[in-house]
N, C-alpha and C positions, 0 to 999 in steps of 0.2 A: 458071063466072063467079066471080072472088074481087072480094071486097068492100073498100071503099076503106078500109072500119076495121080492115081484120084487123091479130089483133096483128104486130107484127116488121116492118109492111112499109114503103114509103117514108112516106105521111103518117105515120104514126105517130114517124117517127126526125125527119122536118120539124117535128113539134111540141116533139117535146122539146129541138131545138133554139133554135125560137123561145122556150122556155120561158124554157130556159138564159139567151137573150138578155135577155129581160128582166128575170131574177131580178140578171143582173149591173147594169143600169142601175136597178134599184131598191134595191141591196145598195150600191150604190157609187156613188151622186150624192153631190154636194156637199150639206154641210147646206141652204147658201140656194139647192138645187134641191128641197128634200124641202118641200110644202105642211104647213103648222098643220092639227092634227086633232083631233076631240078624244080624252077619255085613253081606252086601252084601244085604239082603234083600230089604232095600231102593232101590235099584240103580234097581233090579227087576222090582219092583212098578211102577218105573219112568217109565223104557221099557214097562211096560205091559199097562201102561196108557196112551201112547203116543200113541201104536198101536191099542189099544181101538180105539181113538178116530181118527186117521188117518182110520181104516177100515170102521168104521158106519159113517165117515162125506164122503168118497168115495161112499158107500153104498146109501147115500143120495143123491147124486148129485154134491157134492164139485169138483172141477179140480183138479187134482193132481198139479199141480204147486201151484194153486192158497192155496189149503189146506196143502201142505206142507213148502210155505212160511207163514203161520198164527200159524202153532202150531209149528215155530221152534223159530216164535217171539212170540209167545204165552209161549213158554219154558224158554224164554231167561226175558221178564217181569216176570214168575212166581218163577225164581231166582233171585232177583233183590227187586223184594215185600216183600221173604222170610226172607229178611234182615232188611225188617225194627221191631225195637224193640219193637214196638206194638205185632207183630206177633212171634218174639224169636226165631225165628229160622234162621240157616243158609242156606246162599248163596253157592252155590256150582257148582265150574265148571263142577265137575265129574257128579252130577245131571243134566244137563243140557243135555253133551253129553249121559247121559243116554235115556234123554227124544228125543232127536236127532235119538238116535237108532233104539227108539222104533217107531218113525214117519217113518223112513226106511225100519223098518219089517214089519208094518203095510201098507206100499204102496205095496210093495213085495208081500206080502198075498194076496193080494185085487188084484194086476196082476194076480198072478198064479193064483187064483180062478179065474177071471174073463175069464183067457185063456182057464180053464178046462171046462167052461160053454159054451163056445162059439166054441168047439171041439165037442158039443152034439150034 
């Protein structure tokens, strides 16, 4: 019997899709679609969304090299897009090394997990 978690297999490449989806509607709203927050919480977001989707595109089968050169250039265009006046909103370095972090913690988690699986 395989398990509906295994790595590589259909939910898993379903999440990282839906990941994907969302990281681009929240990467890419209009400023007066982005709610007031208070400070610090952005830079959160950016971490929690970057290890999102570094741990389900892992979970899917992505290389760790290969997945963590895509979503740090994937970081680095979604600040870069964020500037254009169409869109209103700001570019930001701190953002950036946010989502950097978050791609870090998210490889880190996906080891350690993977180390505690493979210890069973």
């Amino acid at each position: 019997m395989t398990s509906a978690l295994q790595v590589h297999g259909p939910l898993a490449r379903g999440v990282f899709a839906v990941v994907v989806l969302v990281s681009l509607a929240v990467l890419f709203a209009p400023a007066s679609d982005v709610p007031a927050s208070p400070p610090g919480v952005d830079k959160a977001v950016h971490v929690a969304l970057f290890a999102g989707l570094a741990v389900s595109g892992r979970w899917a089968g992505v290389g760790r090299t290969v997945l963590s050169a895509l979503l740090i250039g994937y970081a680095a265009v979604s600040e870069v897009v964020q500037g254009i006046p169409a869109i209103g909103r700001s570019t930001s370095v701190e953002d950036w090394l946010a989502d950097v972090a978050g791609v870090l913690l998210g490889l880190a988690l996906w080891g350690w997990s993977s180390r505690r699986r493979a210890a069973r």
